[in-house]
The first five atom37 places (N, CA, C, CB, O) and aatype in JSON, in Angstrom:
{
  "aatype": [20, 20, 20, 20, 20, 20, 20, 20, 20, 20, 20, 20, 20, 20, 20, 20, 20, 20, 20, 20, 20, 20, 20, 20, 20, 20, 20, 20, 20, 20, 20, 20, 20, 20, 20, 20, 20, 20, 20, 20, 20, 20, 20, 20, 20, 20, 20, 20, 20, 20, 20, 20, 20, 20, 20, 20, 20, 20, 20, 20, 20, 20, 20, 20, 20, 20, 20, 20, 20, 20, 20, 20, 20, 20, 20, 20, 20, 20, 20, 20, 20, 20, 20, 20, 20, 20, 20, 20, 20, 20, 20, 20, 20, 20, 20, 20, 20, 20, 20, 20, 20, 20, 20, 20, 20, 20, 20, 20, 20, 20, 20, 20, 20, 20, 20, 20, 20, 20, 20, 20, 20, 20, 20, 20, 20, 20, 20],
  "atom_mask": [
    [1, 1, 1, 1, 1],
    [1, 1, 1, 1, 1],
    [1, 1, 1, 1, 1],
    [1, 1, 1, 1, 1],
    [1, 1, 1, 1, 1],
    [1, 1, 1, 1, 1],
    [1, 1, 1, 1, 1],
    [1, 1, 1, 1, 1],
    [1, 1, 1, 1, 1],
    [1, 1, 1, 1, 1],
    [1, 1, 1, 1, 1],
    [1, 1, 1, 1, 1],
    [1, 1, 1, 1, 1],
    [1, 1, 1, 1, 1],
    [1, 1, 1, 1, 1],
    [1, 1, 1, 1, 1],
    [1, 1, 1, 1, 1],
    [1, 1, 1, 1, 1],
    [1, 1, 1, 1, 1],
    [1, 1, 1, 1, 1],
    [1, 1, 1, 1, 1],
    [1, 1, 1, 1, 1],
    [1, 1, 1, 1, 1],
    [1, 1, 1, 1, 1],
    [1, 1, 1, 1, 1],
    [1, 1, 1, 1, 1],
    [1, 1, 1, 1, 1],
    [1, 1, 1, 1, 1],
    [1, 1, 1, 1, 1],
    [1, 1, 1, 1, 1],
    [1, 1, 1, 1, 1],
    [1, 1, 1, 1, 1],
    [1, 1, 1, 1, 1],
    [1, 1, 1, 1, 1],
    [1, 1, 1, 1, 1],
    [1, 1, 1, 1, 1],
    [1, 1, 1, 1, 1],
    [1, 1, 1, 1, 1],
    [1, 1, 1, 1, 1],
    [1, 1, 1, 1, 1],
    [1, 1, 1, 1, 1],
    [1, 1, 1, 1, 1],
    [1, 1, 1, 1, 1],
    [1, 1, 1, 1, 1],
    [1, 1, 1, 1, 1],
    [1, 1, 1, 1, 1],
    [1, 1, 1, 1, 1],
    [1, 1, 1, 1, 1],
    [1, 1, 1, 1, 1],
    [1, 1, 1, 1, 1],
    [1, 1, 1, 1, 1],
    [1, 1, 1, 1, 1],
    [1, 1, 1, 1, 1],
    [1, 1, 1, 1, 1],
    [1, 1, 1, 1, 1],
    [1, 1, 1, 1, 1],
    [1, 1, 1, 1, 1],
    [1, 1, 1, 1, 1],
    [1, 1, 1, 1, 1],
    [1, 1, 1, 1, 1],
    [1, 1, 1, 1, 1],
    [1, 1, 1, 1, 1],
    [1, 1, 1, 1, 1],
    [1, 1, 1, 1, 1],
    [1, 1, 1, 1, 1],
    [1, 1, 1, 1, 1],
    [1, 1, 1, 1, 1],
    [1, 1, 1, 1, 1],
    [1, 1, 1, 1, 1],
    [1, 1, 1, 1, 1],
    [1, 1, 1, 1, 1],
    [1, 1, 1, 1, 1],
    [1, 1, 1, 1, 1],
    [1, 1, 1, 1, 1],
    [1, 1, 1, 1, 1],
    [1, 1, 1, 1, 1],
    [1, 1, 1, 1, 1],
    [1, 1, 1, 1, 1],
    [1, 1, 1, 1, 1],
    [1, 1, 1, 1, 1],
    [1, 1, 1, 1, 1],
    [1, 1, 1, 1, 1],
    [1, 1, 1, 1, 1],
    [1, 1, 1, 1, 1],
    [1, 1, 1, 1, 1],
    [1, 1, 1, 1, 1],
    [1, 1, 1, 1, 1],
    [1, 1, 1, 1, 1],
    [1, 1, 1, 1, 1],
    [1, 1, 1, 1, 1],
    [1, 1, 1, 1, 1],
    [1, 1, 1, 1, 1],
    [1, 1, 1, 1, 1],
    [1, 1, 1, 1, 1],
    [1, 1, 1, 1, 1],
    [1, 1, 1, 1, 1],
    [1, 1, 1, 1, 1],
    [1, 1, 1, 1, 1],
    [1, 1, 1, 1, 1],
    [1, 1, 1, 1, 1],
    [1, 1, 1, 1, 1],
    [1, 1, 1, 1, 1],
    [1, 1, 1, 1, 1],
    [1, 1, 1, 1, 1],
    [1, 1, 1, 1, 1],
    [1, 1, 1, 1, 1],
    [1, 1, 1, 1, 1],
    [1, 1, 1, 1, 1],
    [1, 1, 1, 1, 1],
    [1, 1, 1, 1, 1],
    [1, 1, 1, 1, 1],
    [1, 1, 1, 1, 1],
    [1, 1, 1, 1, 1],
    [1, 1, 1, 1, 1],
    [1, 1, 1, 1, 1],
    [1, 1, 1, 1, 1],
    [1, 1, 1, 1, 1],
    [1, 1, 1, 1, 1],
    [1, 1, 1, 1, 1],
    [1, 1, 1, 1, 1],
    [1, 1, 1, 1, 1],
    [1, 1, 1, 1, 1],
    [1, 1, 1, 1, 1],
    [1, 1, 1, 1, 1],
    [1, 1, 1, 1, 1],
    [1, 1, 1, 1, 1],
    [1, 1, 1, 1, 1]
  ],
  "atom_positions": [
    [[20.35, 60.0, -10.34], [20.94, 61.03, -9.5], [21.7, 62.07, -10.31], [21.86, 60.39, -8.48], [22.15, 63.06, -9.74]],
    [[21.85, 61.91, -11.57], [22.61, 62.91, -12.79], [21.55, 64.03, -12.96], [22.92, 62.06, -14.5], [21.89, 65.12, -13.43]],
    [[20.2, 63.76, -12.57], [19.5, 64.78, -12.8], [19.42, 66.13, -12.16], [18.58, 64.35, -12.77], [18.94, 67.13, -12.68]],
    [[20.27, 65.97, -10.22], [20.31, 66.76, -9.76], [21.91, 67.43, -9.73], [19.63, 66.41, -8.8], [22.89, 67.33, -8.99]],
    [[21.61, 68.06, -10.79], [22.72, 68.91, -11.17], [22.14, 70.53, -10.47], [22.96, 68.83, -13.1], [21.02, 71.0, -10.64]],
    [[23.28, 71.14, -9.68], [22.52, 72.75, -9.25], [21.72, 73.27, -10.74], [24.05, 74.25, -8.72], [20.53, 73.6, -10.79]],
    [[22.5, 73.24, -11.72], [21.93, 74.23, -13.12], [20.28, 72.98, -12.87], [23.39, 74.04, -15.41], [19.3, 73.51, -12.35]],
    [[20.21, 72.1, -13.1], [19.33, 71.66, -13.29], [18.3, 71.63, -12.18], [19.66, 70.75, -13.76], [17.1, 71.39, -12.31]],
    [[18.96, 71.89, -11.09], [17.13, 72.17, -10.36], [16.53, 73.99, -10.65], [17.24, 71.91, -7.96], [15.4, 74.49, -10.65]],
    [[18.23, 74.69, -10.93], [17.7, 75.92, -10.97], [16.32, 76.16, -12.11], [18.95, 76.8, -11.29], [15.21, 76.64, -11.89]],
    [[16.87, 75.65, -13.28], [16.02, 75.44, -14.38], [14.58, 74.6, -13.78], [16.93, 74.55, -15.56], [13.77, 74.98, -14.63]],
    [[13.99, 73.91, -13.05], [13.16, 73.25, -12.46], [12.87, 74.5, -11.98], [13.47, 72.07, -11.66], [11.97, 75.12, -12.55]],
    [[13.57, 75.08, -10.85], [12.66, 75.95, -10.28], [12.23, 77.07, -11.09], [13.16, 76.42, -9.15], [11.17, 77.58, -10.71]],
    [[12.72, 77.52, -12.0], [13.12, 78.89, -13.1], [11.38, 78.51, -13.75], [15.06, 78.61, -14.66], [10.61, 79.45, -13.96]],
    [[10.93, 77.07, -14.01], [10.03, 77.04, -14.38], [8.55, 76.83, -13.64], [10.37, 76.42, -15.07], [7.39, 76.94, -14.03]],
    [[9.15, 76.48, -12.42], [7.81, 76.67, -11.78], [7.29, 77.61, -10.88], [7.59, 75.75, -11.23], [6.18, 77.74, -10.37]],
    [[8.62, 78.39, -10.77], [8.49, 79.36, -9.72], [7.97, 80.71, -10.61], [10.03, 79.55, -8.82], [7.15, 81.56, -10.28]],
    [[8.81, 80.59, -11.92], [8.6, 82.33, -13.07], [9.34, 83.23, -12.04], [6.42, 83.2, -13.42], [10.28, 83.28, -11.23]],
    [[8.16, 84.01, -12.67], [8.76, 85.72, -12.04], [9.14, 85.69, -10.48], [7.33, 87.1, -12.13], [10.04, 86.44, -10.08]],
    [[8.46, 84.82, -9.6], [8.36, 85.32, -7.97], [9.86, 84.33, -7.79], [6.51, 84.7, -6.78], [10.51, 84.64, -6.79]],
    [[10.46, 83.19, -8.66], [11.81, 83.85, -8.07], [13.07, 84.32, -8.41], [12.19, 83.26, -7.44], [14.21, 84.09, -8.0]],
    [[12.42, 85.26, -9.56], [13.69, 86.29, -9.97], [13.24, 87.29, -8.37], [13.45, 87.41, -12.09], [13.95, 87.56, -7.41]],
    [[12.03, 87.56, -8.58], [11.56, 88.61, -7.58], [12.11, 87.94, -5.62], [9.4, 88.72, -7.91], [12.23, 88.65, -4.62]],
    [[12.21, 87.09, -5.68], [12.56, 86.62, -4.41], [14.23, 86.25, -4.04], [11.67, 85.39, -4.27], [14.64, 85.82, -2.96]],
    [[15.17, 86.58, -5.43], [16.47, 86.63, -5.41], [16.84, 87.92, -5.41], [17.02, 85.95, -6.36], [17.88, 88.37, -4.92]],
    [[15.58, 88.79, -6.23], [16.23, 90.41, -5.89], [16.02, 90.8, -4.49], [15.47, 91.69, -6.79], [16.78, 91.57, -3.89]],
    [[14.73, 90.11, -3.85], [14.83, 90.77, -2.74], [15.69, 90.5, -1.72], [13.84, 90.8, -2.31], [15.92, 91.35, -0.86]],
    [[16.44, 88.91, -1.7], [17.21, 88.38, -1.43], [18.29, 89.67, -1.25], [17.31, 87.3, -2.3], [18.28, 90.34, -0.21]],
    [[19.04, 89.9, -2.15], [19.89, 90.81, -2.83], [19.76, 92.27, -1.64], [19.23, 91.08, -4.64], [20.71, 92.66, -0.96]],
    [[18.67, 92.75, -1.64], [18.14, 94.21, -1.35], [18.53, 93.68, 0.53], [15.93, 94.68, -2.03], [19.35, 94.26, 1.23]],
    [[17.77, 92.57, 0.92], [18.35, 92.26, 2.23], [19.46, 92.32, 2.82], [18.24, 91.39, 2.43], [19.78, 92.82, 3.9]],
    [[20.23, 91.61, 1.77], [21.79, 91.6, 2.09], [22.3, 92.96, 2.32], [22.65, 90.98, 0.91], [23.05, 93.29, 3.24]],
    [[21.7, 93.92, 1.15], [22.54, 94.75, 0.94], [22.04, 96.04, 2.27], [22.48, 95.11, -0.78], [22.57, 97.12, 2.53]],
    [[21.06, 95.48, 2.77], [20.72, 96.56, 3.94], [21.51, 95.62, 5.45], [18.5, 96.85, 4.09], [22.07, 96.14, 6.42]],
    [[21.43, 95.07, 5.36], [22.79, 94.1, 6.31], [23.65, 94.87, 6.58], [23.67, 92.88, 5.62], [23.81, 95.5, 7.63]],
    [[24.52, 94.86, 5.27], [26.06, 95.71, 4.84], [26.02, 96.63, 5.03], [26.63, 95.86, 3.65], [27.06, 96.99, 5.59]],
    [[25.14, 97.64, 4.85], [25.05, 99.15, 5.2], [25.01, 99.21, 6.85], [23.59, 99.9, 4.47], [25.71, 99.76, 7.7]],
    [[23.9, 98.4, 6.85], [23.81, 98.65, 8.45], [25.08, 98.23, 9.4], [22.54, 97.78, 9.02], [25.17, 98.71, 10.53]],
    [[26.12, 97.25, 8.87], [26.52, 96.69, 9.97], [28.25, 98.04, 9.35], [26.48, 94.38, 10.05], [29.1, 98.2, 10.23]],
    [[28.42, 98.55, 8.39], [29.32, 99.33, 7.93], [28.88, 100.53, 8.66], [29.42, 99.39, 6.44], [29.74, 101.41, 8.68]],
    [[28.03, 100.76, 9.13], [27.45, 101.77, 9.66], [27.46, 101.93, 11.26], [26.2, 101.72, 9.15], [26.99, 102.85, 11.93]],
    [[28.23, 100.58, 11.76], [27.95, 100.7, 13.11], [26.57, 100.35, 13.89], [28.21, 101.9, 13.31], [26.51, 100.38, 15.11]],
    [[25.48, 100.04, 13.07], [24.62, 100.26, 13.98], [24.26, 98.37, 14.92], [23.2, 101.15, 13.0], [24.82, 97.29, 14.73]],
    [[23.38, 98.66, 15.66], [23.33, 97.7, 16.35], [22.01, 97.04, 16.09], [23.59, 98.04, 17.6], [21.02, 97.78, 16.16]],
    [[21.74, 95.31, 15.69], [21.14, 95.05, 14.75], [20.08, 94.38, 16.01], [21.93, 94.25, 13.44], [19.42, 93.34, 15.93]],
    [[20.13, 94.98, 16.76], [19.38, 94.09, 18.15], [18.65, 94.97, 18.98], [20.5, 93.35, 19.26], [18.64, 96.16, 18.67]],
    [[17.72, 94.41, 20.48], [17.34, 95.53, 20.88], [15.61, 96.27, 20.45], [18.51, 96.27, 20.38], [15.07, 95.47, 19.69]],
    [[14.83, 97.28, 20.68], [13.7, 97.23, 19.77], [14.01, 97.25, 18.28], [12.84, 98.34, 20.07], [13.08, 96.94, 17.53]],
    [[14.75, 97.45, 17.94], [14.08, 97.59, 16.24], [14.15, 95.76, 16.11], [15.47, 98.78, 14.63], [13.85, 95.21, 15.06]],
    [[14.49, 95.17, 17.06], [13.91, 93.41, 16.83], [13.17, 93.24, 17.43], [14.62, 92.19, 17.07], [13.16, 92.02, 17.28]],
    [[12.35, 93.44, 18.15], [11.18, 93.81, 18.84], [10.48, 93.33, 18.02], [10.87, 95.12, 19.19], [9.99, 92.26, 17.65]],
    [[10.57, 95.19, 17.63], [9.15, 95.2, 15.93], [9.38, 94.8, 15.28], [8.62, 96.19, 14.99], [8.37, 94.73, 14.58]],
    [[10.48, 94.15, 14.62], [10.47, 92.99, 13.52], [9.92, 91.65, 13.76], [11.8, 92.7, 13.14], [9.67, 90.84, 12.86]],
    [[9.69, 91.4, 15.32], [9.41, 90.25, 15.95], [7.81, 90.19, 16.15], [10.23, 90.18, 17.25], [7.12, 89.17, 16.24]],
    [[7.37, 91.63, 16.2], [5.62, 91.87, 16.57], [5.32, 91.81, 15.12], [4.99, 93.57, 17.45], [4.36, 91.07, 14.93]],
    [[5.78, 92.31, 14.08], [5.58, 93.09, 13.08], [5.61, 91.41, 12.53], [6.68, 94.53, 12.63], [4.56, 90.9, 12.16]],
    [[6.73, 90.72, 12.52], [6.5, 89.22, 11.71], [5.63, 87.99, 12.35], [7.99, 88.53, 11.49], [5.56, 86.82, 11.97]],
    [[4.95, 88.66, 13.52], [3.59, 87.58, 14.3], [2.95, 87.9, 13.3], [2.69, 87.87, 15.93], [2.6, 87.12, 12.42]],
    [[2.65, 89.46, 13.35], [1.36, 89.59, 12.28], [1.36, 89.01, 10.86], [1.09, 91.05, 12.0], [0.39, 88.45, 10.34]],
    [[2.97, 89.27, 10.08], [2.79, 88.5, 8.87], [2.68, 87.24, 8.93], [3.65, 88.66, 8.07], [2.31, 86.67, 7.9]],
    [[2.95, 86.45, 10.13], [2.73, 84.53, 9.94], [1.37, 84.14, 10.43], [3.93, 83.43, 11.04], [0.91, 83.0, 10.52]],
    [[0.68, 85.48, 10.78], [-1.25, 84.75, 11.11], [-1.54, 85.42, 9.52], [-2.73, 85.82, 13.01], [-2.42, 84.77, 8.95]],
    [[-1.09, 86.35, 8.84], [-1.74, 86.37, 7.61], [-1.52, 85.01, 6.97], [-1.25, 87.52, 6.74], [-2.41, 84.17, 6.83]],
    [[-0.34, 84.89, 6.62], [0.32, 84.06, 5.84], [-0.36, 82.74, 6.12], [1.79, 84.11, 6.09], [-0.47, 81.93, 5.2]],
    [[-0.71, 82.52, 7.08], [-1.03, 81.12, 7.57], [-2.64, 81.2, 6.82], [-0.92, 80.87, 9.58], [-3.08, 80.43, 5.97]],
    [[-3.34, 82.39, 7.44], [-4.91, 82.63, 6.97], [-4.49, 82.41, 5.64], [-5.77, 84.22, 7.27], [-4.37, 81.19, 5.47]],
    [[-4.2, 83.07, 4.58], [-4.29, 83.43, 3.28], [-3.68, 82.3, 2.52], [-3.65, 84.75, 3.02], [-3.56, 82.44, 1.3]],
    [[-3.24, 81.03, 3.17], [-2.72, 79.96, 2.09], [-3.88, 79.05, 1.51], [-1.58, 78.93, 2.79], [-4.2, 78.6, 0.41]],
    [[-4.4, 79.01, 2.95], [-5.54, 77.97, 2.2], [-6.14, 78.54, 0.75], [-7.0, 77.78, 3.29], [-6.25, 77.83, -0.25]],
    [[-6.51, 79.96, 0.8], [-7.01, 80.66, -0.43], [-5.94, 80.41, -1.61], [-7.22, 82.31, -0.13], [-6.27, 79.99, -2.72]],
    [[-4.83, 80.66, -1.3], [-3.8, 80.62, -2.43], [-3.84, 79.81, -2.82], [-2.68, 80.79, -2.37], [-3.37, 79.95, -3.95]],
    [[-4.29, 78.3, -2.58], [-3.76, 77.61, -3.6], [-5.53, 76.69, -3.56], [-1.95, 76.68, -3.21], [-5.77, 75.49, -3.47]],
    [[-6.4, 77.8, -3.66], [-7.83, 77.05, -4.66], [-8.11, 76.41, -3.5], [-7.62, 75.83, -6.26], [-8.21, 75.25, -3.88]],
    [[-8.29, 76.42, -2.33], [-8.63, 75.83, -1.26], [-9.06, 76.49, -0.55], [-7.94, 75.26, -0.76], [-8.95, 77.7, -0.74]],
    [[-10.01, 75.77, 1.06], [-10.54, 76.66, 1.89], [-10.12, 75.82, 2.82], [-11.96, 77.12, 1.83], [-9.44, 74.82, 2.61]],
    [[-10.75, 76.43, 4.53], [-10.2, 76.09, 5.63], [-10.76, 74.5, 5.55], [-10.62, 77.09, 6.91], [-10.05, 73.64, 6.06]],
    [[-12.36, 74.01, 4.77], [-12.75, 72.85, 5.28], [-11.82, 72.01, 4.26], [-14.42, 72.6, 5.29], [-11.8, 70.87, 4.74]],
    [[-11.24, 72.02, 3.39], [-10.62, 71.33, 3.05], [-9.09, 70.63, 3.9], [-10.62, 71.92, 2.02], [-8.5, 69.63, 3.5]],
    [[-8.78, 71.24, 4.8], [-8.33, 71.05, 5.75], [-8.28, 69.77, 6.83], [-8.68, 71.91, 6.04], [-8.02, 70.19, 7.96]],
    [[-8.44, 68.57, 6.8], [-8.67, 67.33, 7.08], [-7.89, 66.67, 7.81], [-8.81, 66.75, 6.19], [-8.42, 66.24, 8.84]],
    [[-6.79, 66.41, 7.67], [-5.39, 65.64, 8.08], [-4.46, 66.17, 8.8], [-4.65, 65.27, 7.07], [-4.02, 67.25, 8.42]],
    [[-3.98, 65.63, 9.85], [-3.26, 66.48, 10.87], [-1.7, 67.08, 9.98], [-2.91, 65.34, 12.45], [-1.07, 67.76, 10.79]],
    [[-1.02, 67.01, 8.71], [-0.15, 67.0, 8.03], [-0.64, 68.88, 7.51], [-0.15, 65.52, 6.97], [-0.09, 69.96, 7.71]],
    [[-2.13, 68.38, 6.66], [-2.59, 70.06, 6.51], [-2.39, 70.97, 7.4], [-3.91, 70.3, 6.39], [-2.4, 72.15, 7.04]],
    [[-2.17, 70.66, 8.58], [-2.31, 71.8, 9.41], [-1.23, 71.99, 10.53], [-3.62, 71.73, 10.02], [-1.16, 72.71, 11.53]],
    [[-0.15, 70.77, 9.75], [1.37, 71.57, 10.12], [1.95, 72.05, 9.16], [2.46, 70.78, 10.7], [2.91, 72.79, 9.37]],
    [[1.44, 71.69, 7.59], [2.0, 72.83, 6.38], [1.24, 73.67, 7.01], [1.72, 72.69, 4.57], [1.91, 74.69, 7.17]],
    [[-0.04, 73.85, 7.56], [-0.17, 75.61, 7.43], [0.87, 76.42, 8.61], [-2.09, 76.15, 7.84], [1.23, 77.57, 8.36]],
    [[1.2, 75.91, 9.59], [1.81, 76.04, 10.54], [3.16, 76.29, 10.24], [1.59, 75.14, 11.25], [3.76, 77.12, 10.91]],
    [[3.8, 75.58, 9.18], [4.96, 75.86, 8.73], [5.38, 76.74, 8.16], [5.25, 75.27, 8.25], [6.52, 77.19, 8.24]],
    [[4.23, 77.21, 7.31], [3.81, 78.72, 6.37], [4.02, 79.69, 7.52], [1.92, 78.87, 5.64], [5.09, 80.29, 7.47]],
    [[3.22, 79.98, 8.53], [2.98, 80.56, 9.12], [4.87, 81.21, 9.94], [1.77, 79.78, 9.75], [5.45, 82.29, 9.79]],
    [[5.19, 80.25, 10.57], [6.8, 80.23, 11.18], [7.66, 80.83, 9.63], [7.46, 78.13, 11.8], [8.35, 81.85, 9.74]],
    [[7.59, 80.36, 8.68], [8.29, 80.61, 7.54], [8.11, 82.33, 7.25], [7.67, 79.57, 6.32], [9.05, 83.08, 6.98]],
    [[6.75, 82.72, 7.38], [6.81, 83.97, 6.99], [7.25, 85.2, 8.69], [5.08, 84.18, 6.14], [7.63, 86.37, 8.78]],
    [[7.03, 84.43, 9.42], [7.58, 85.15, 11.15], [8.8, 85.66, 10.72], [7.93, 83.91, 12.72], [9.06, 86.85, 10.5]],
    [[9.94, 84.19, 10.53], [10.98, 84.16, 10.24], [11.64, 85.29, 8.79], [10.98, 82.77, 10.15], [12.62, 86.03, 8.94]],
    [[10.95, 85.19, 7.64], [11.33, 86.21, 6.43], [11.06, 87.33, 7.09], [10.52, 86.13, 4.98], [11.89, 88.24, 7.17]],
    [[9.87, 87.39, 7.64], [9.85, 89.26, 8.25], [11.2, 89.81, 9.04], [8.44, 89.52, 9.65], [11.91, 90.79, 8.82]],
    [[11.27, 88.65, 10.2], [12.19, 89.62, 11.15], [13.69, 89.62, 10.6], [12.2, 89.05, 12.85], [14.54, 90.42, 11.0]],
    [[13.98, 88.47, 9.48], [15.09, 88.9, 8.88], [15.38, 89.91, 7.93], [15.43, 88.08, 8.47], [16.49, 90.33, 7.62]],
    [[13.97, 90.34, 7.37], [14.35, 91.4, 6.25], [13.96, 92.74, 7.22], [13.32, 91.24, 4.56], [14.62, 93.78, 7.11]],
    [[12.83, 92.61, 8.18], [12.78, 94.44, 8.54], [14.05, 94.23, 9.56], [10.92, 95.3, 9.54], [14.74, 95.25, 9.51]],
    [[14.47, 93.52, 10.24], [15.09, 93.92, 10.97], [16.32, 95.15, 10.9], [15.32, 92.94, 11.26], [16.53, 95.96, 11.79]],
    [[17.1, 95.03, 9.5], [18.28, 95.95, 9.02], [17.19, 96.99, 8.63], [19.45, 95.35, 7.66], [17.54, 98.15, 8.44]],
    [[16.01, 96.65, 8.53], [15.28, 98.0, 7.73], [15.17, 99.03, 8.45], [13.88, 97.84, 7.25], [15.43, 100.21, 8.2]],
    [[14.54, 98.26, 9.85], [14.22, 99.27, 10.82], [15.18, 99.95, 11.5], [13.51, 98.81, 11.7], [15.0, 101.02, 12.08]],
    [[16.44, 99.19, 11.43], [17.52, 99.75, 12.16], [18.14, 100.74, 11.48], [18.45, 98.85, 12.52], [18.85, 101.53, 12.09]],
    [[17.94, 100.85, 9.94], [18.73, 101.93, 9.29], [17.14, 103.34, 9.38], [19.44, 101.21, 7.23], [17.57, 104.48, 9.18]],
    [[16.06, 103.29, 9.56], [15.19, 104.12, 9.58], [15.5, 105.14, 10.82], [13.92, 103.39, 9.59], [15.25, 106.34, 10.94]],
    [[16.3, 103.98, 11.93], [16.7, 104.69, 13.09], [15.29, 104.52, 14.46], [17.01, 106.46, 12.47], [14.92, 105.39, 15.24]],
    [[14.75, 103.06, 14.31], [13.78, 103.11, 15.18], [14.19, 102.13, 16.01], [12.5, 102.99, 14.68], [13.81, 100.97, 16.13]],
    [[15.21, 102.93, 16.73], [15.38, 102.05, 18.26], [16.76, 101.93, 17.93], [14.46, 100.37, 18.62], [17.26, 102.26, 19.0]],
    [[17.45, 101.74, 17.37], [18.83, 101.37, 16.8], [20.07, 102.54, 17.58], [18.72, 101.58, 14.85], [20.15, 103.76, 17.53]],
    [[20.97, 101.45, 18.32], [21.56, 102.72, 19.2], [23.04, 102.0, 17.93], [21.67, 102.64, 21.72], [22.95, 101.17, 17.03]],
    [[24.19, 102.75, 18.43], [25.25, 103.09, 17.63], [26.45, 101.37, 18.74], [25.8, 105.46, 17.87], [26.71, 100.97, 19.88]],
    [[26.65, 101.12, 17.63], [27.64, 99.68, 18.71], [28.59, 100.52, 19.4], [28.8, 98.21, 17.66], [28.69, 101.66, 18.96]],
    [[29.36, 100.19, 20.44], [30.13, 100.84, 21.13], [31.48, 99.56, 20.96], [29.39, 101.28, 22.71], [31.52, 98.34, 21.17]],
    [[32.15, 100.23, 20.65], [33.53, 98.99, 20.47], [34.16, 99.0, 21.74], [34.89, 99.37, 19.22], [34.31, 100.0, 22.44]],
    [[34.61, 97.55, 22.1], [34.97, 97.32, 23.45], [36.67, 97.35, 23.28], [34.25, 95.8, 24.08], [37.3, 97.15, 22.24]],
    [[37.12, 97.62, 24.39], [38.23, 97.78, 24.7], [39.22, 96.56, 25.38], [38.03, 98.79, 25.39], [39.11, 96.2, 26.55]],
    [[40.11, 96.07, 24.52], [40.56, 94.51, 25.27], [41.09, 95.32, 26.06], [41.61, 93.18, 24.59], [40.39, 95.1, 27.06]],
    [[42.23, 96.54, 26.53], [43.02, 96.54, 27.41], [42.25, 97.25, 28.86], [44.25, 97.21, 26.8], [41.04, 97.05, 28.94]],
    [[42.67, 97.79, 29.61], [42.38, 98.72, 30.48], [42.94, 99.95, 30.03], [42.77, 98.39, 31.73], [43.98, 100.12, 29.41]],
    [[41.98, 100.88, 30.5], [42.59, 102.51, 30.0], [43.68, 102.64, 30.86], [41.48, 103.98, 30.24], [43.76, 102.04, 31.94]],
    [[44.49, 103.37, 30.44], [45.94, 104.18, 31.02], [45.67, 105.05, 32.04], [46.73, 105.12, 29.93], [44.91, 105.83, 31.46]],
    [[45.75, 105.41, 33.05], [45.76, 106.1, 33.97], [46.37, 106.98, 34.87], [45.56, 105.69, 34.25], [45.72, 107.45, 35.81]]
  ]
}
């Protein structure tokens, strides 16, 4: 159990992952940082521009789901065991899920559908 040290799985992953996850911590990074803008900005992170992050990430989890079997030297008949075809299923939800979390601030700072938050008022107005 000394082996799972954080530095030491990072290094595990550092080597099997390479480049895609420096590239998947920057984008990490770029997400966040459209979050912060957006939510410093007032805008409202709900509404259509989650819509289309929600239509927009169906479409990426039927790719994602199609295109694994290929990715990894495989085809659909290799496909056999009811386990294969809740990893592909899992792929599929996994990439739904990355879409509507990353376009969602995207679309809202592009200004597609994104209305302005309105801050609520604890008291009653004066009259």
């Amino acid at each position: 159990m000394q082996d799972f040290h954080p530095a030491t799985l990072f290094v595990i992953a550092q080597e099997t992952l390479g480049f895609l996850l420096w590239l998947g911590i920057g984008l990490a990074v770029i997400v966040l940082a459209l979050y912060a803008i957006a939510l410093m900005r007032g805008l409202a992170l709900r509404g259509a521009p989650m819509r289309i992050a929600a239509i927009l990430g169906i479409l990426v989890g039927i790719v994602a789901m199609a295109a694994a079997p290929a990715m990894t030297d495989a085809g659909f008949a290799h496909l056999v065991a009811g386990i294969d075809y809740v990893f592909i299923a899992l792929i599929g939800i996994g990439g739904f899920v990355a879409s509507v979390i990353a376009l969602t601030p995207l679309l809202v700072l592009l200004g597609l559908g994104g209305a302005r938050e309105e801050r609520v008022s604890l008291t009653a107005p004066a009259e």
